[in-house]
C-alpha positions as CSV (number, residue, x, y, z in Angstrom):
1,X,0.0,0.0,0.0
2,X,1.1,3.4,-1.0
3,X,1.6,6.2,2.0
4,X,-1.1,8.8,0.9
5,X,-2.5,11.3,3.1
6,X,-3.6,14.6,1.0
7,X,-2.3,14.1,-2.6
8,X,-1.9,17.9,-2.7
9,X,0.4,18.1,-0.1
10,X,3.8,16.0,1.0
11,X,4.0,14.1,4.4
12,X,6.1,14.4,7.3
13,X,6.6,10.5,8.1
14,X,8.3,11.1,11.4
15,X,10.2,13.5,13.7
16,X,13.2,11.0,15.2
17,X,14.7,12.7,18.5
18,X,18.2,11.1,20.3
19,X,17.8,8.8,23.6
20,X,20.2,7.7,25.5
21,X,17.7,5.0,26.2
22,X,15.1,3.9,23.7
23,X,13.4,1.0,26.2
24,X,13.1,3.8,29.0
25,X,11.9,6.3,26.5
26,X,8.9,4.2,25.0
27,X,8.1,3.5,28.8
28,X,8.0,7.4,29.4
29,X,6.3,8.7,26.4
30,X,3.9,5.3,26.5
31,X,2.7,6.6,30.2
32,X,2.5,9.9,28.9
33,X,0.6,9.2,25.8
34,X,-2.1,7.2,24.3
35,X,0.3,6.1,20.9
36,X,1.3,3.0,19.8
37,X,4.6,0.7,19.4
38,X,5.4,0.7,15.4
39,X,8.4,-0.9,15.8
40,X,11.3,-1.1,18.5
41,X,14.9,-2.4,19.0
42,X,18.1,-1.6,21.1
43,X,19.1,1.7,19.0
44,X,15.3,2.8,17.7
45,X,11.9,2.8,18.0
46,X,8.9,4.2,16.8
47,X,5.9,5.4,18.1
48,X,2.6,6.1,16.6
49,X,0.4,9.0,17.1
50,X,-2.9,10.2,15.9
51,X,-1.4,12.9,13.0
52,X,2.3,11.6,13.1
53,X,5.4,9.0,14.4
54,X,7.7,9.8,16.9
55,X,11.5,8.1,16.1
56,X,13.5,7.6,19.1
57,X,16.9,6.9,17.8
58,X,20.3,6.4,20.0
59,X,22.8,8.8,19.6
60,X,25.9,8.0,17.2
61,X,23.3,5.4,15.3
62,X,20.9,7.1,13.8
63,X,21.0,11.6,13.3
64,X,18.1,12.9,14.8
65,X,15.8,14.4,11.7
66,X,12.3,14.6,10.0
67,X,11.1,11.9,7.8
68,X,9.3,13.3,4.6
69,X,7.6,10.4,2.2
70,X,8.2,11.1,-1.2
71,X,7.4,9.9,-4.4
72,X,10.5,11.1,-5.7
73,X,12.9,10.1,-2.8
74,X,15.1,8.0,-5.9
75,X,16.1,11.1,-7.5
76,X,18.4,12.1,-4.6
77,X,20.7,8.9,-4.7
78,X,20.5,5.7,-3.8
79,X,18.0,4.3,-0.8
80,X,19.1,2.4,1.8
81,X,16.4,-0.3,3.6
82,X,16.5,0.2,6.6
83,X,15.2,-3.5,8.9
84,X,11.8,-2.1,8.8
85,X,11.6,-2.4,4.8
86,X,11.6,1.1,4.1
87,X,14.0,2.5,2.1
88,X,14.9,6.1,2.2
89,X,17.9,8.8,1.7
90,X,19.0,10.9,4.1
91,X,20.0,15.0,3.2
92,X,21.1,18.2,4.7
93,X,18.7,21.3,4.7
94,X,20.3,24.4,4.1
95,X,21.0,25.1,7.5
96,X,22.5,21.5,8.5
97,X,19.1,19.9,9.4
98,X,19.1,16.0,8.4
99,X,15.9,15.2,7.0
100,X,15.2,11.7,5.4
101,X,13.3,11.4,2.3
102,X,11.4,7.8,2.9
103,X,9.9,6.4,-0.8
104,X,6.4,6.1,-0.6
105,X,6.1,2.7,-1.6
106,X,8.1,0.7,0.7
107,X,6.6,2.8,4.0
108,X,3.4,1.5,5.7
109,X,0.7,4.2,6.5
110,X,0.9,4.9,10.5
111,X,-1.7,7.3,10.9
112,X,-5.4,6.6,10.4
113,X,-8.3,8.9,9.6
């Protein structure tokens, strides 16, 4: 299945934030929260939410960033799968920002209207 939320516009996938931590982060933002483990292991996890995903990554493994899904994410270089099975590219902004440009077909909708 295709990610698709308003054809008109492009998603944000994820915002992924460093822990030194991930089981201890899950455990804080899951009492905190009403979301949902997507997927966890010793260096990341993520957490669904009603509009987006939460990445916690470890620090040194994985840059903290925002996740876009693209159609288009190909046309910046090669994509890397990631254990998940999505495949994605990560770039600078302008100002030094990592984002990652996930391709739509490999990423599994997380939000549901």
């Amino acid at each position: 299945m295709t990610w698709q939320q308003n054809s008109e516009l492009d998603s944000i996938h994820h915002v992924a934030i460093e822990v030194d931590d991930v089981k201890g982060a899950i455990a804080w933002y899951a009492d905190k929260f009403r979301c949902q483990i997507s997927y966890e292991d010793d260096t990341w996890a993520l957490l669904q939410f009603g509009n987006l995903s939460l990445a916690l990554v470890t620090r040194g493994e994985h840059p903290a960033h925002v996740g876009f899904v693209t159609e288009n994410a190909a046309e910046y270089g090669e994509l890397k799968t990631h254990r998940d099975g999505a495949r994605s590219i990560y770039l600078a902004d302008p100002a030094g920002n990592a984002v990652e440009l996930l391709d739509a077909d490999s990423v599994k909708p997380t939000v549901t209207s």
